[in-house]
Wavefront OBJ file of the C-alpha trace (Angstrom):
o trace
v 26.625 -68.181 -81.740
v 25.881 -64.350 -81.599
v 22.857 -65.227 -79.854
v 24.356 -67.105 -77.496
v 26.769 -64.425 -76.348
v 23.813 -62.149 -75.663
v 22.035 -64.524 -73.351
v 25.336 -64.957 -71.124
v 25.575 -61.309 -71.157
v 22.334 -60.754 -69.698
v 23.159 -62.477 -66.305
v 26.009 -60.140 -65.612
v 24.323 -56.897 -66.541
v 21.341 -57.644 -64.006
v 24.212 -58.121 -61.598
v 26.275 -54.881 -62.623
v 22.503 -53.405 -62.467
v 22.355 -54.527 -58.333
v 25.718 -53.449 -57.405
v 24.818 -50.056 -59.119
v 20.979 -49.809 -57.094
v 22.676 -50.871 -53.851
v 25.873 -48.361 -54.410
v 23.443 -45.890 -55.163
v 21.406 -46.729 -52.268
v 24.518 -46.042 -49.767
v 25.092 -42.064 -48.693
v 28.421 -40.350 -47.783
v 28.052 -37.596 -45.048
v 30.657 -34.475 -44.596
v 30.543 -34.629 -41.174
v 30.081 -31.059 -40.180
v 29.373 -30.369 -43.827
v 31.314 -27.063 -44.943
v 33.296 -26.357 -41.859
v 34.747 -29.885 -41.298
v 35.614 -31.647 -38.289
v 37.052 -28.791 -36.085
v 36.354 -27.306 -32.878
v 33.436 -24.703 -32.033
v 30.919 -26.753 -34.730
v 27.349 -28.216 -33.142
v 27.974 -31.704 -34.416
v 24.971 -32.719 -32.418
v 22.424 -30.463 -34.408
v 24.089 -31.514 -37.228
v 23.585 -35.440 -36.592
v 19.854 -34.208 -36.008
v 19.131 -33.532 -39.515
v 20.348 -36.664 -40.541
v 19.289 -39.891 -41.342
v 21.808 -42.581 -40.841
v 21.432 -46.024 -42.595
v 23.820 -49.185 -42.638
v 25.883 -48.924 -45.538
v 26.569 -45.277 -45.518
v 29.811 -43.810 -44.128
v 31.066 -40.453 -42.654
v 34.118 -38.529 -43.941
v 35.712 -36.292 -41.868
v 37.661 -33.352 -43.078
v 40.518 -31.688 -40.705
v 43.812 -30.805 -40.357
v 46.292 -33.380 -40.633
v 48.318 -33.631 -37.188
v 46.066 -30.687 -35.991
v 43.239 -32.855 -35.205
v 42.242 -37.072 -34.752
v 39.008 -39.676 -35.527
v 38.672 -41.566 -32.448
v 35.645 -44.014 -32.438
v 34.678 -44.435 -28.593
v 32.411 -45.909 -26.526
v 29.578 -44.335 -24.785
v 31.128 -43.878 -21.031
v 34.509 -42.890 -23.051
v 32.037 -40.143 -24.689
v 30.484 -38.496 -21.852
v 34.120 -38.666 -20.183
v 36.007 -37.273 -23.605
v 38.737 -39.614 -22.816
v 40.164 -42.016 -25.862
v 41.846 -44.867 -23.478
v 40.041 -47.353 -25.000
v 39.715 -46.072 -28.799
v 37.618 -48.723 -30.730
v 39.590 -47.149 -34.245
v 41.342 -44.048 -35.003
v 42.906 -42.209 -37.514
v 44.936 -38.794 -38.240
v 45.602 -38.910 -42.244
v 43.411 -35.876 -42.550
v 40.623 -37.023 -44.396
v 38.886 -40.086 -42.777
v 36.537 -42.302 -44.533
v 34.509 -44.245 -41.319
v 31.554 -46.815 -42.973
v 28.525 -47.936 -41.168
v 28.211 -51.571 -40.990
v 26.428 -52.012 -37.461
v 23.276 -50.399 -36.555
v 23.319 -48.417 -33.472
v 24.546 -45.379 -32.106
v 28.966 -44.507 -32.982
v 30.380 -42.165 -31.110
v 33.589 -40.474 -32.234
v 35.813 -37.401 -30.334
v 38.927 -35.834 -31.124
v 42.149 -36.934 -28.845
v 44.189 -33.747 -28.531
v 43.708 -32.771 -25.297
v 40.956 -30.316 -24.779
v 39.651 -30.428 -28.261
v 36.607 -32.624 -27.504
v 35.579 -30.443 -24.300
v 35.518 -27.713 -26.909
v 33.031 -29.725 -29.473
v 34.641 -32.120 -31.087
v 32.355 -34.862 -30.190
v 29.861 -36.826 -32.553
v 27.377 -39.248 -31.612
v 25.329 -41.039 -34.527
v 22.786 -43.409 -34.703
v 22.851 -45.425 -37.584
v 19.405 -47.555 -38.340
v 19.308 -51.134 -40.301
v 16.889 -52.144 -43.284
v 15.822 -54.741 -41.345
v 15.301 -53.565 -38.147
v 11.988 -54.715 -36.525
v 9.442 -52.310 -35.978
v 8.566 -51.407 -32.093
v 5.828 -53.090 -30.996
v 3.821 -51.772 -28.266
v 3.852 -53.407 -24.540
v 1.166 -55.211 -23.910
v -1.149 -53.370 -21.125
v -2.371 -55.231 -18.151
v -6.275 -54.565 -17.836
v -6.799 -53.675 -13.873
v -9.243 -57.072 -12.809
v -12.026 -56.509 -10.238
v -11.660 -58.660 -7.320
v -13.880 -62.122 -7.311
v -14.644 -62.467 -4.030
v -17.230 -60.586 -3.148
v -17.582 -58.635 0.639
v -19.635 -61.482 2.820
v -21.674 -61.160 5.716
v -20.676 -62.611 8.398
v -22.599 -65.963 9.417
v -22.816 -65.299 13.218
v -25.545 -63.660 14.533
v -25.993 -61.725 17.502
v -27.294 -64.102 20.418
v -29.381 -63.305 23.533
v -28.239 -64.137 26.350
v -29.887 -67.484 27.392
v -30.220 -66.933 31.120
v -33.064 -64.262 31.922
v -32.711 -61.431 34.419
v -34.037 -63.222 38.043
v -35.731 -61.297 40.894
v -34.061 -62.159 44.074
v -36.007 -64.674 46.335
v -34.797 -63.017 49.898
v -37.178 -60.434 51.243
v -35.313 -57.809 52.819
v -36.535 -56.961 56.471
v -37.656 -53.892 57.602
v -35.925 -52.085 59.708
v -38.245 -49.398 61.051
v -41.317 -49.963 63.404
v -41.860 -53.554 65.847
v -43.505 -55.049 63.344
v -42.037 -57.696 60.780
v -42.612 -58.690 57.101
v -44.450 -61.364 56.108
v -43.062 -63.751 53.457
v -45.261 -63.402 50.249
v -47.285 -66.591 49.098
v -47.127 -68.116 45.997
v -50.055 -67.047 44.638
v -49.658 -63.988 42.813
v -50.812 -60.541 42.431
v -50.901 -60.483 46.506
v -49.322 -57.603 48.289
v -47.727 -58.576 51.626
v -48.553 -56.946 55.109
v -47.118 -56.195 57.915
v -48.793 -57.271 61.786
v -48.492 -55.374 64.944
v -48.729 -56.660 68.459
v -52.114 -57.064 69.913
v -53.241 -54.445 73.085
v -52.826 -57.770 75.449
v -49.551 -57.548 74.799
v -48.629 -53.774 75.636
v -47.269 -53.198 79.391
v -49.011 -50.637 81.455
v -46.953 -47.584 80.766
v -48.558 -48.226 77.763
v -52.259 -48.274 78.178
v -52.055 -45.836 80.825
v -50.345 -43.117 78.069
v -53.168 -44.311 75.461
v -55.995 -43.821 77.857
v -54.581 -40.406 78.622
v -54.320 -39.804 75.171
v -58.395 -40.551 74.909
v -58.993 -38.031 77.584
v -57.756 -35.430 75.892
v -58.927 -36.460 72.329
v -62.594 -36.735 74.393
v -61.981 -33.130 76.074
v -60.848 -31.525 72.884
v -64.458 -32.391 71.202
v -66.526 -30.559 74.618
v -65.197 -27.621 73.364
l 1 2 3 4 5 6 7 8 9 10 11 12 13 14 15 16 17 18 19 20 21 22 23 24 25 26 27 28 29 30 31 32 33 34 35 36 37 38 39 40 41 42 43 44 45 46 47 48 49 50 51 52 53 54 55 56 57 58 59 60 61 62 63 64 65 66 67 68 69 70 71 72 73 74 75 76 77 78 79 80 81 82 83 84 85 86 87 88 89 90 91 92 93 94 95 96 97 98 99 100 101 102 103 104 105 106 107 108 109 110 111 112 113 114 115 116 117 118 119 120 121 122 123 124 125 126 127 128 129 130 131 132 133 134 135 136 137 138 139 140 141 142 143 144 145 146 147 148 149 150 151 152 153 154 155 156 157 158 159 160 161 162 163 164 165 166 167 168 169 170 171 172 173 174 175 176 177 178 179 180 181 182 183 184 185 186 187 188 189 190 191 192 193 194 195 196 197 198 199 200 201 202 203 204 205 206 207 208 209 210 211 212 213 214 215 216 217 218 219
């Protein structure tokens, strides 16, 4: 029987023994540690040095009806307005746990007192929160088609330069050009008229032309 009481009590000590580990596990933060939640404190320095978990919770120490707890959201932060308070509390001493990972963001409602510091913004991480994995990079691809020639050549022109076939006439002199024969490598000539054919004002200037040719050698 004695036996059998220790076996049924082993069950509930392994349990005691988790509930001990995982309150033990758990951490309270002062927030602001020695001076409190007041104004004039670097609460964001402070959150620095910590290392928020899920399961841990932040007391804040203050004033009662000098000062508030006001969790906000993040616009509601930057804007240190507490229209849309997600929880609050003035008893004093203000126990806030950490059940959500994330980032909490808590001010203090009397008018001015945030502007003047009293702003905290923490970010709490889970146990089980997946590790980051890198983004995949895209490797830059050379392009596949490669530069191409283009398939058209450069023609000649298929009809060749051609020497004109009309003979231009001369127009100096009495005499006319002869059309050139086919045979080639023949130089065409010109003809004159014959001496039957010259008037008599003609010969008689050429015969006078002779006398004086004739005359010229006598001397």
């Amino acid at each position: 029987m004695a036996s059998f009481c220790v076996c049924c009590r082993l069950p509930l000590a392994a349990l005691l023994l988790v509930a001990w580990s995982s309150t033990a596990a758990a951490t309270s933060y002062t927030v602001g540690s020695g001076s409190g939640w007041t104004t004039g404190v670097d609460y964001t320095s402070w959150a620095a040095s910590k290392n928020f978990k899920v399961g841990d919770s932040l007391v804040f120490n203050y004033a009662k009806g000098l000062h508030t707890v006001v969790e906000v959201s993040a616009a509601d932060y930057m804007a240190c307005t507490a229209a849309n308070p997600l929880g609050s509390d003035s008893s004093g001493a203000t126990t806030v746990p950490l059940k959500t990972p994330g980032t909490h963001y808590f001010i203090c409602s009397i008018t001015g007192h945030c502007a003047a510091g009293m702003k905290l913004a923490v970010t709490v991480g889970g146990s089980n929160s997946p590790a980051s994995t890198p983004t995949p990079t895209t490797p830059r691809t050379t392009p596949t088609t490669p530069y191409t020639t283009p398939t058209t050549p450069y023609t000649t022109p298929t009809t060749p330069y051609t020497t004109p076939t009309t003979t231009p006439t001369c127009s100096g002199g009495g005499g006319t050009t002869t059309t050139p024969t086919t045979n080639p490598g023949m130089t065409p000539f010109m003809s004159y008229p014959s001496a039957a054919s010259l008037s008599s004002a003609a010969l008689a200037g050429f015969a006078l032309v002779c006398c004086m040719i004739g005359q010229l050698a006598l001397l």
